[in-house]
Each structure stands twice: as C-alpha cells, then as structure tokens.
C-alpha positions in Angstrom: 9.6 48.1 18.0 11.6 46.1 20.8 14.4 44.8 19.2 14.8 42.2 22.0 11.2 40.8 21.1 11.6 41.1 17.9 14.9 38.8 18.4 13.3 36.6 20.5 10.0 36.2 18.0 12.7 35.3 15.2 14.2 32.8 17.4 10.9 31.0 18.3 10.0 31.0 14.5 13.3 29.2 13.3 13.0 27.0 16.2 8.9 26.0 15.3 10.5 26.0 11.4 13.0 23.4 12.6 10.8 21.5 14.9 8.4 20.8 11.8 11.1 20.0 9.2 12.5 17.5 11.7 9.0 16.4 12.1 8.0 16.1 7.9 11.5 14.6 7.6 10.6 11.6 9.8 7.4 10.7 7.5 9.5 11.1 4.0 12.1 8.7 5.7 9.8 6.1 6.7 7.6 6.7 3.4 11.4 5.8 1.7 12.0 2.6 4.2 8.5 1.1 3.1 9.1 1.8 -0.5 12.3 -0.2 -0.6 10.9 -2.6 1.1 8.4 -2.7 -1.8 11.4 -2.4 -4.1 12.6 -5.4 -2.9 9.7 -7.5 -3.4 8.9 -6.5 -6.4 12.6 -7.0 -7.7 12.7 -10.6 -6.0 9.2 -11.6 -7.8 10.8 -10.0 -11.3 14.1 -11.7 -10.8 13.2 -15.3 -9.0 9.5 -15.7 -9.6 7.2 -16.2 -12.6 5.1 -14.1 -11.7 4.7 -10.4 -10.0 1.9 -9.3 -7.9 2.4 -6.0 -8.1 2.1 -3.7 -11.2 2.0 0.2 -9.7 3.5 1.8 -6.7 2.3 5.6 -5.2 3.2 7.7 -2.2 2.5 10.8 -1.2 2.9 13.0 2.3 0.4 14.6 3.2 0.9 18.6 2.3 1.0 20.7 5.7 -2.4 22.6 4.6 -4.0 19.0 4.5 -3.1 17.8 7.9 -4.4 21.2 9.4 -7.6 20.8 7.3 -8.2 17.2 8.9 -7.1 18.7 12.0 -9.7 21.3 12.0 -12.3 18.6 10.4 -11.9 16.5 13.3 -11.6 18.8 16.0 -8.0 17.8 17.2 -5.4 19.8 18.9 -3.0 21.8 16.3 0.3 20.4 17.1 2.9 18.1 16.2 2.3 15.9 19.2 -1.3 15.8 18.2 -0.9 15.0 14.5 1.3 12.1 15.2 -1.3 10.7 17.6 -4.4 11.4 15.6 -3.2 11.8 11.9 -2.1 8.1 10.7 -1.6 8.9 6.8 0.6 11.7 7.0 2.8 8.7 4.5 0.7 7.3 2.6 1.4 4.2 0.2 -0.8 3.0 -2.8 -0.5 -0.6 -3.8 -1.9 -2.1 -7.1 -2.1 -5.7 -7.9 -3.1 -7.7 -10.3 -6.0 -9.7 -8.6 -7.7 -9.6 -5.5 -5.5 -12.7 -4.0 -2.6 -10.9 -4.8 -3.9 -7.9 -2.2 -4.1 -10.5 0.2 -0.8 -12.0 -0.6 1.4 -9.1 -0.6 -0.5 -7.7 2.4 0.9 -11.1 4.5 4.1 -10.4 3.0 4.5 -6.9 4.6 3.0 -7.9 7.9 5.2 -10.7 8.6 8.6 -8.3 8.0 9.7 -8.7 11.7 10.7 -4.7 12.3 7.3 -3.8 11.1 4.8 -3.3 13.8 0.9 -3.3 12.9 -1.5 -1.0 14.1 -4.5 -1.5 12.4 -5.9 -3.6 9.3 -9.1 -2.7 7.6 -10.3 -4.9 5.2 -12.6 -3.0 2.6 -12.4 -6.0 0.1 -14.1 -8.3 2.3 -16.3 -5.4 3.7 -16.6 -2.7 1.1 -17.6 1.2 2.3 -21.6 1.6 1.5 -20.5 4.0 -1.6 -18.5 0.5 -3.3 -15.1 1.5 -2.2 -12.4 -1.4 -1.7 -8.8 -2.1 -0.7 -6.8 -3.2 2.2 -5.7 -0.5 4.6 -2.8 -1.0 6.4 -1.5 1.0 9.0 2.1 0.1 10.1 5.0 1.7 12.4 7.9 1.9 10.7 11.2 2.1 12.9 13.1 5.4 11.0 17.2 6.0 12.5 18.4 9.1 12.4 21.8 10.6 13.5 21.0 11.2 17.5 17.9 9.0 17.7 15.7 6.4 16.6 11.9 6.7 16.0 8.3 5.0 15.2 6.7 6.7 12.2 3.0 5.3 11.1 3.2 4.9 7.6 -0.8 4.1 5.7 -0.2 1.4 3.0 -3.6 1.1 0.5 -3.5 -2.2 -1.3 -6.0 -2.5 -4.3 -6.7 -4.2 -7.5 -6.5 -2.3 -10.6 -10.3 -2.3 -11.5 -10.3 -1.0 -8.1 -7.6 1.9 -8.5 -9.7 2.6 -11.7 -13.0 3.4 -10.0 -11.6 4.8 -6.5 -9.2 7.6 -9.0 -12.4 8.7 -11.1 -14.9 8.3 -8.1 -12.2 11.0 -6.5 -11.8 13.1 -9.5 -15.7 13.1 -9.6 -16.8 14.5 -6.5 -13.3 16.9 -6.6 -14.8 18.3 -9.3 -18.6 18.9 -7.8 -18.7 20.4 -4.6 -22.2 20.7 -4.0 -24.4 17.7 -2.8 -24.0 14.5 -5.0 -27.5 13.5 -6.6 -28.9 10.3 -5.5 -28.8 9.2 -8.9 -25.5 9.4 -9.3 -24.1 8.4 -6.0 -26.4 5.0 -7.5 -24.9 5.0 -10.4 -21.2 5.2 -8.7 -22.1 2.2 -6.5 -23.7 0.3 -9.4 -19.7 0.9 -11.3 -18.3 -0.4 -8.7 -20.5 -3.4 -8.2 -19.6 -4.1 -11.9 -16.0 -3.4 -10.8 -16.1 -6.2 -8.3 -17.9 -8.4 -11.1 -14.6 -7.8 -13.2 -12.2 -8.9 -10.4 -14.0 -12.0 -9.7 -13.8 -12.7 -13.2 -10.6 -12.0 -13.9 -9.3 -14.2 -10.1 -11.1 -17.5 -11.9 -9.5 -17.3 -14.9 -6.5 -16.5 -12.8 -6.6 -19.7 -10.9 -7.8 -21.7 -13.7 -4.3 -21.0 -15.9 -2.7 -21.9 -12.5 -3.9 -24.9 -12.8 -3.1 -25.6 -16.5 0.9 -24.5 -15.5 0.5 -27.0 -12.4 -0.8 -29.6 -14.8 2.2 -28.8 -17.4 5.1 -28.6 -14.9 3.9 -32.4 -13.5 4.2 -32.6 -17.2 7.6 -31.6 -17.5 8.8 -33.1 -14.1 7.7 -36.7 -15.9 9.8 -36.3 -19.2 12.7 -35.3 -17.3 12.8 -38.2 -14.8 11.8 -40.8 -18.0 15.0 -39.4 -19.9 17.1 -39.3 -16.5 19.8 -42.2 -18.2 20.7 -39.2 -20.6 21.2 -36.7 -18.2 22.3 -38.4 -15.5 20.7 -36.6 -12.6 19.5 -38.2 -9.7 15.5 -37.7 -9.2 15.5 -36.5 -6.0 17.6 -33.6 -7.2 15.1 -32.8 -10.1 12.1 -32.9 -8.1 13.6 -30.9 -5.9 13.9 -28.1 -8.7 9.8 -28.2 -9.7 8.9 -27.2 -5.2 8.3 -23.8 -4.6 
C-alpha cells in the first residue's frame, strides 16, 4: 500500500467529515434560533396574555440516512450543495395549537419577525392533501452567525391543531407499520377519521369564539363598575379604559 495515498485518502476523509459537520451544525443552529423564537412567544402569551396558543413544540433534523434516502427518491445530486437547494426540511419544527385560528395566528406571528425570510407557505387547512392531511407548512430562512461567517439556513415549521397532530401521528405510525399496499378500505376509512377530525375542530373553534364573546361581554361588564365607583378610587377614566384595550 502507498503510504502517500493512503495519507492523502485520510486527509480527504477528515476534510468530507468536517465539511458535513460544519454543514449538520448550521441546521441544529437555526433549528435552536426558531425554537427560541417560539420560546419567546410562548413565554410572552404565559406571562402577559390570558391565553396561549400554543400547547406542544417538536424538532427534529433530519438523520444523514434520511436526506440520502430523499435524495435517491427524488433523483437529486448527492451533495451538500445539492441538499441545501433541494432538501428544505433538513430542520424541521412541529407546532400544536389549540384551535385552527390559533394556526393562523401564530403562523402571522412568525412571518412578520423582520430577520425571517419566507420561502414558501402551503396551506393544507384550507386545502387538505386528498388522504385528509392538514396543517400550515412553512418554509422560512433563518439567518444563523457563526464565528467567520454568517449564513441562510431553511428551517420547515408544521403548524397544526391537536385533533390534527392526533390523526397525522397514528396515520404515520399506521402505514410505518404496513409496508405493503394500503387497502382501499382502509385508506377510506383514514380519510373518513380525519373528516371527523375536521368536524371536531370546527366544533371545538365555535365554542371557542363563543366564550370569547361571553369574556368580551364580562370585561364591558367590569370596565362599567369601575368607572361608576371611580369617586372611591379616584382614577381618571381615560386611564382605566385604557387598561381593558388590547
């Protein structure tokens, strides 16, 4: 064996090995810089808000077996280049909420974050996958700074409700766990769960807005008493009405 190749094949290898780590790093840092941002809204709504939106949180990289798989699967060009062009949930995010306005609500709240840029929305609530899937897909670029450069990293954001987490886990889990074909029965009887998935949201969103209402109704409530027993307190009403506007 020629030690020189053999030196120079060892080389390459560490070089590749540090190429790639450098490469996986970039998607955990920008995977970390989204979930703080999610942090912080989350921690705001608990803190200053009635009410928060957002009950779970999940992220994930992608393993390096699974971007080579999708690679293969989609006939793209095995590289790192090629997987940062082609492979846009390397960093993936998983969202759930409470009711379908929230998905809508916390989806405006990310875009409008000024050093996120958006690459593309796809709204599966409003136009479900034929099989019953739904959720918002986001795909954002995330700015990531590192010691001697700065970089764009796309980072896949999933925002669901949770009868929709609940069907899209076990719908997964089920056709993990069968790899043949899927019956036409039950690929009908999937979509038919997750029709009655979707009944369940809507259900739940008008009884959602309806106690909205009932709080708006007692906080006019409260706003009254205050300003008729303003000689006890002693607080102008501008002041206290200013207290009850979001």
């Amino acid at each position: 064996m020629n030690p020189t190749v053999t030196s120079i094949d060892l080389n390459q290898l560490k070089t590749y090995r540090t190429e790639a780590t450098r490469f996986m790093m970039l998607y955990k840092f920008a995977l970390d810089e989204m979930n703080t941002k999610i942090k912080i809204l989350q921690e705001e709504f608990q803190l200053m808000h009635e009410y928060n939106p957002i009950e779970h949180v999940n992220s994930r990289l992608k393993s390096p077996e699974s971007i080579l798989k999708k690679l293969h699967r989609k006939n793209y060009k095995i590289s790192l280049d090629s997987i940062k062009e082609n492979i846009k949930d390397v960093a993936g995010i998983r969202i759930t909420c409470s009711f379908i306005s929230d998905c809508y609500h916390l989806s405006e709240m990310i875009q409008k974050q000024s050093d996120i840029k958006i690459i593309e929305v796809k709204d599966y609530l409003k136009n479900p996958k034929p099989n019953g899937y739904k959720s918002l897909h986001l795909i954002l670029e995330v700015p990531v700074y590192m010691s001697d450069r700065h970089d764009s990293v796309c980072v896949e954001v999933q925002i669901r409700t949770i009868a929709m987490d609940f069907w899209a886990s076990l719908e997964h889990k089920i056709y993990y766990k069968y790899n043949k074909e899927i019956p036409e029965r039950l690929i009908q009887e999937l979509k038919e769960a997750a029709d009655s998935a979707a009944i369940l949201d809507q259900k739940m969103e008008e009884l959602h807005k309806e106690v909205d209402e009932l709080k708006g109704q007692e906080k006019t409530h409260e706003l009254e008493q205050l300003l008729m027993t303003n000689e006890s307190i002693n607080l102008p009403p501008n002041f206290l009405k200013s207290l009850f506007n979001d």
